[in-house]
Structures are given as structure tokens and as C-alpha cells.
C-alpha positions as CSV (number, residue, x, y, z in Angstrom):
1,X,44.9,41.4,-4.7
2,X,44.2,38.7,-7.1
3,X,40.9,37.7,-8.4
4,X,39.6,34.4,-8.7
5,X,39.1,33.3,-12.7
6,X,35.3,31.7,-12.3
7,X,35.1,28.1,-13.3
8,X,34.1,26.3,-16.5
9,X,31.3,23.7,-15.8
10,X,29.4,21.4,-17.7
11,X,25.8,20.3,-17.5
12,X,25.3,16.7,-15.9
13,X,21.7,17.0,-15.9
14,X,18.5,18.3,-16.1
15,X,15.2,18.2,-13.8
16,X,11.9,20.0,-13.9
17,X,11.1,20.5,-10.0
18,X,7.6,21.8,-10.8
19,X,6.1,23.4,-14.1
20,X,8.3,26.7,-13.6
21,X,11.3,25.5,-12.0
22,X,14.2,23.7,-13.3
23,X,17.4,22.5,-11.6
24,X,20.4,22.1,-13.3
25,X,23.1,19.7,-12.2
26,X,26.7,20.6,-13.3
27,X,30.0,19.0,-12.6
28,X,33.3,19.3,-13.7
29,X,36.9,19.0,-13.0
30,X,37.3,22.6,-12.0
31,X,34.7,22.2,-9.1
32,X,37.4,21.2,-7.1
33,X,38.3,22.9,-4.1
34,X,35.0,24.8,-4.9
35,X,33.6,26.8,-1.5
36,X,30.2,25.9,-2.3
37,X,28.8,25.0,0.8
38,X,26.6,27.2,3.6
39,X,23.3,28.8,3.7
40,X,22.8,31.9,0.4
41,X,25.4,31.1,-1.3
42,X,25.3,33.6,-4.1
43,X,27.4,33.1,-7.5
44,X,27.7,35.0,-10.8
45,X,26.9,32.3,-14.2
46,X,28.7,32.9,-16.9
47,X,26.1,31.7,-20.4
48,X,27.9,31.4,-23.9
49,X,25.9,33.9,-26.2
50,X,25.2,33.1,-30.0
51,X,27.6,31.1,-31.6
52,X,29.6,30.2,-28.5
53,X,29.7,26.6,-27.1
54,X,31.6,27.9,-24.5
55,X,31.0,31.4,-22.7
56,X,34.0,33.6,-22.9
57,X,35.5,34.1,-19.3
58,X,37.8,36.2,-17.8
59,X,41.7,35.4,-16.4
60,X,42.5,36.3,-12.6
61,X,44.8,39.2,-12.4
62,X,46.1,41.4,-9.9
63,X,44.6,44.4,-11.6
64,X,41.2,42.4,-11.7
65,X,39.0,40.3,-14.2
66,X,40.9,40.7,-18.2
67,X,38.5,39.6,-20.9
68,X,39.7,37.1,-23.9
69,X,40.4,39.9,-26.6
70,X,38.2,39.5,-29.6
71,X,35.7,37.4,-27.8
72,X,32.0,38.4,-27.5
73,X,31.2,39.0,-23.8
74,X,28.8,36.1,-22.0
75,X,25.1,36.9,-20.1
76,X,26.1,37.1,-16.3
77,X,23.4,36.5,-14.0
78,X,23.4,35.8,-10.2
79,X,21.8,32.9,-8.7
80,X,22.2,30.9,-5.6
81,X,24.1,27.6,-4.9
82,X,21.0,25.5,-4.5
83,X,22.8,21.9,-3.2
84,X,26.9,21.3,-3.4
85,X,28.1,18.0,-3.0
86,X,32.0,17.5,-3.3
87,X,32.0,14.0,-2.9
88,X,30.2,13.1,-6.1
89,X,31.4,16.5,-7.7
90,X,28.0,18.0,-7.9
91,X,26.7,21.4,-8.4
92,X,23.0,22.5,-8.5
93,X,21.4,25.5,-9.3
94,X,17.6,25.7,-10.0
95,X,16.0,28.5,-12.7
96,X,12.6,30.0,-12.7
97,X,10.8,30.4,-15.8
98,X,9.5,33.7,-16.6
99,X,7.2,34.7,-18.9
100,X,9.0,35.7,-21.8
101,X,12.0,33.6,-20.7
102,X,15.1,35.6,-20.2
103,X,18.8,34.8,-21.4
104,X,19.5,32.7,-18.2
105,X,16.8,31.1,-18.2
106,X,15.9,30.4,-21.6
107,X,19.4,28.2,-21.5
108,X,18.7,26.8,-18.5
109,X,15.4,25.0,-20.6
110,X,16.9,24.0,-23.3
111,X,20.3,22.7,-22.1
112,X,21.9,19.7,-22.9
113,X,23.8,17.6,-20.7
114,X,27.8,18.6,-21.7
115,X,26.2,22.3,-22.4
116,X,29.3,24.5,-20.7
117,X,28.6,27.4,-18.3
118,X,30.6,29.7,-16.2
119,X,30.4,29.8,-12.1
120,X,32.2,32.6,-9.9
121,X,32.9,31.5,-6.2
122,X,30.1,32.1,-4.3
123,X,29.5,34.5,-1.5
124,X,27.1,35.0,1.1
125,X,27.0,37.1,4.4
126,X,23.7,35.5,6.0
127,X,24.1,33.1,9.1
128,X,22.0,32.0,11.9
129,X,22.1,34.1,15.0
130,X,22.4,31.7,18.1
131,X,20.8,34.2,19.9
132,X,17.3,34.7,17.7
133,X,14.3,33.6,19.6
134,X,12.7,32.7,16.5
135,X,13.4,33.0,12.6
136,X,10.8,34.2,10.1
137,X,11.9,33.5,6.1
138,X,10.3,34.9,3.4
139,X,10.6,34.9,-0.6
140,X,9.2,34.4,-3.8
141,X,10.1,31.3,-6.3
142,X,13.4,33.2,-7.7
143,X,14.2,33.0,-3.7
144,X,13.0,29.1,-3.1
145,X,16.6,28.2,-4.1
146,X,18.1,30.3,-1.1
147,X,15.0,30.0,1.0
148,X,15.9,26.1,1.2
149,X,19.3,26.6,2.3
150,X,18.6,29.0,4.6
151,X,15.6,26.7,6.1
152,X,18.6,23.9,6.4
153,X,20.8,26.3,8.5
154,X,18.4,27.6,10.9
155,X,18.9,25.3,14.4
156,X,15.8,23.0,14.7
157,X,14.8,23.6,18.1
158,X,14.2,27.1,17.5
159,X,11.1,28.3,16.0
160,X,10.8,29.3,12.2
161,X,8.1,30.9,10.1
162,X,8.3,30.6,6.3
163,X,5.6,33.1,4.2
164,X,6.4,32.1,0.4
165,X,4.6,33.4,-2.7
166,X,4.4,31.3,-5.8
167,X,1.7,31.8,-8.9
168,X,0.1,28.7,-7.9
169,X,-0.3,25.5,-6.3
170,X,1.5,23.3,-8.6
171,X,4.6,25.5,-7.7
172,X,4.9,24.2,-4.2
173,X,7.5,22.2,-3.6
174,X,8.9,19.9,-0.3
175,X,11.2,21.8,1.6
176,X,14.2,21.3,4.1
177,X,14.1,22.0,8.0
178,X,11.3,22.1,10.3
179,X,9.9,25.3,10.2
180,X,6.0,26.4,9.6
181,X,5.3,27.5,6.1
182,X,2.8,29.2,5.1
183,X,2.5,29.2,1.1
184,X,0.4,32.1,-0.9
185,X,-0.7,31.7,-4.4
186,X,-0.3,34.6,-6.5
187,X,-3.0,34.1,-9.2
188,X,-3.9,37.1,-11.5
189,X,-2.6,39.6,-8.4
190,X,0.7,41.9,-8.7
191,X,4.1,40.3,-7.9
192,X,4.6,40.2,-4.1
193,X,1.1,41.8,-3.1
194,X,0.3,38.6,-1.4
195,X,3.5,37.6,0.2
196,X,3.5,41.4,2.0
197,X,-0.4,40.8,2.6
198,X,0.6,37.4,4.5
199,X,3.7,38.6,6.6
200,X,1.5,42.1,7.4
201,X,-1.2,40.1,9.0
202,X,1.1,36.8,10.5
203,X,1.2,36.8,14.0
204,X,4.9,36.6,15.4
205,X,6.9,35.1,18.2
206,X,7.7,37.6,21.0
207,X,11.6,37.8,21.4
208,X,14.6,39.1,19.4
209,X,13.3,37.8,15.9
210,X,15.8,37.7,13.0
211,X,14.4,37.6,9.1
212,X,15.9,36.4,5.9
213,X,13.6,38.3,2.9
214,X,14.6,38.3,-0.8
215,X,12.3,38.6,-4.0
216,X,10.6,41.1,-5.8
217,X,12.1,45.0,-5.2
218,X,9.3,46.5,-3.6
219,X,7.9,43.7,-1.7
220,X,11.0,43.4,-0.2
221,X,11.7,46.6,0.4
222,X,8.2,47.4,1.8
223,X,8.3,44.4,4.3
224,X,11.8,45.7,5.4
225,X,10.2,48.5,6.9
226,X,7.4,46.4,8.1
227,X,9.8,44.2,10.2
228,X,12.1,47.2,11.7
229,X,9.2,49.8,12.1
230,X,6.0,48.0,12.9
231,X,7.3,44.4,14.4
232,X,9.9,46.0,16.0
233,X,12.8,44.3,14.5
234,X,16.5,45.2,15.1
235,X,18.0,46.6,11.8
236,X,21.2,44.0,12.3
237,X,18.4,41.3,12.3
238,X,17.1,41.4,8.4
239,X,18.4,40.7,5.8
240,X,16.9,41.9,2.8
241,X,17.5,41.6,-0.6
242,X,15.4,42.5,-4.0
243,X,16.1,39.8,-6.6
244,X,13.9,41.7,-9.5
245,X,11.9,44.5,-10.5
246,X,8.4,43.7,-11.5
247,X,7.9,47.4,-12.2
């Protein structure tokens, strides 16, 4: 089976969403024919490392990915496709930034607009079940990106709870669909203590729920067992996914 070689892009442009977000816009010939489109929509980026303008990236094979010899290897990160738009050739992806700014993200802040980047086709397994009485969603800002998409794909006539945890007010920010959200402001508390706080004491729709959770480790994992142990969920109904490790 043959890989797929990912994609050299290039940076369009550049938007601060709110003090810790970013979104960057890139575009390129190779975005063509690009399967960008559909709710957590997960791809591997591909950042040139010192003295690169471009990042070194791998050749399809049959054997799998072969690396440029003598090349130094890029920063891969994962993030999710935050808005494609083939028409106008458009790719965005939006970056948190971190305390301490890591490699991804600290290019994300200071890129230019013809900066080049790599992007892997995306993948994704999470859909809307037509049968889900009601949808609850839950993430912190590294999820926002997927939480909007997946907001957009849930049916509007069906019932949707959204529990997000940001550090503060200013990190709200307008979101797609029509479900209830319920935003919780981190402050000086540990990552993803008030996110599980907030979905521990929500009160839920009765009915075959399904749940969409990704953020910090723990938290997720903790409300994981939450939703199939205490609220009763079927396991096929959440999916769960820990984005980082605060500890």
C-alpha cells in the first residue's frame, strides 16, 4: 500500500482570534483534491526547523514514508482542520499559545505570510449518530478548533450541550451550531478541574446520549468514566481523546 507524501503549503495569512489563539490561513497549489472537509478532521504539520525555509518531508512509497537523506527532520505536530474551503483554495488551522510557547506554536506567532509548512491528509472517525437523543461536547481551547466543527455537524433539531474550559473570559469566542454552551474560566485552578467540575454537576437529557471529549489527559480520561459509569453512557457513544498532558 502506498502512502500519501503530505503537502507543502504556504502561509496566506494570519489572525489573532482572541489573546491566545491564532488562526493561520494557508493555501497552495498542492491543496488540491485535498479531503479536508467533515467534522475532527485531524492532520499531522510538518514545521521547518533552524535553518530550513522549507520543512523536510517525506516521499510516498510502498514501503512507507522515506526521508530526504541528509536533511534535518521537521517538528510534527497534530492539529485539527479548523475551516477548508476548496473553492477559494483555503486551509485554516488555529494554534493555542502556551506558556512557554512550544515549537508549533511558537511558529505559528511569528509566521509570515509565504512561511512554508507541511500538512498530511487528515483523518477523523467521529460522526453524528442519527439515532442520539441529544449530544453533549466538551473540550479545552487546544479542542475549540474540533469542538466547532463538530458543533457544525451535529443535526440542529436535536439537542446539544457544550461545557468548555478556557483560562478566561477574553478566550471566548462565537461559535457554530445551535447548541447550549456553557463556558468555565480556569483562573489560577489546575488544567481541566473546572471543565470535569461542570460536566459532573450538568444535568443531562434522558435518552441514548452520545459525547465528543478531547483536551487535557486526565480530564478526559476522568470524564470518560464519568459518562459510561455514572451517566450511563454506551461505550460506542464517546469519544474521547487526550490532546496533552498537564502533568
Amino acid at each position: 500500500m502506498t502512502t500519501t507524501a503530505p503537502r507543502l503549503l504556504q502561509v496566506r495569512r494570519r489572525e489573532r482570534i482572541t489573546p491566545r489563539m491564532i488562526r493561520i490561513t494557508l493555501t497552495g497549489d498542492e491543496l488540491a483534491g485535498f479531503p479536508g472537509s467533515g467534522p475532527d478532521r485531524r492532520i499531522k504539520m510538518f514545521f521547518p526547523v533552524e535553518g530550513q525555509e522549507r520543512p523536510a518531508i517525506p516521499r510516498a512509497s510502498t514501503g512507507g514514508p522515506v526521508w530526504p537523506a541528509g536533511e534535518a527532520r521537521p517538528t510534527i505536530r497534530t492539529y485539527t482542520v479548523r475551516r477548508f474551503d476548496p473553492g477559494v483554495g483555503e486551509l485554516d488551522v488555529d494554534f493555542v499559545l502556551h506558556e512557554g510557547h512550544g515549537p508549533a506554536a511558537a511558529w505559528a506567532r511569528d509566521a509570515r505570510p509565504g512561511a512554508w509548512v507541511g500538512v498530511s491528509e487528515p483523518g477523523g472517525r467521529w460522526v453524528p449518530d442519527p439515532a442520539a437523543a441529544f449530544h453533549v461536547v466538551i473540550g479545552d481551547e487546544t479542542a475549540l478548533p474540533a469542538v466547532s466543527t463538530v458543533l457544525e455537524a451535529i443535526p440542529p433539531q436535536v439537542p446539544a450541550m457544550a461545557y468548555l474550559e478556557v483560562a478566561d473570559a477574553d478566550e471566548e469566542q462565537p461559535l457554530p451550531g445551535a447548541a447550549q454552551v456553557c463556558w468555565v474560566h480556569r483562573g489560577a485552578r489546575a488544567a481541566g478541574e473546572p471543565m470535569v467540575e461542570a460536566v459532573r454537576t450538568a444535568t443531562l437529557p434522558e435518552g441514548h446520549g452520545q459525547a465528543w471529549l478531547a483536551g487535557e489527559s486526565a480530564a478526559v480520561k476522568e470524564l470518560r468514566t464519568h459518562l459510561l459509569g455514572e451517566r450511563g453512557f454506551e461505550r460506542r457513544a464517546v469519544y474521547a481523546t487526550g490532546y496533552w498532558r498537564a502533568r
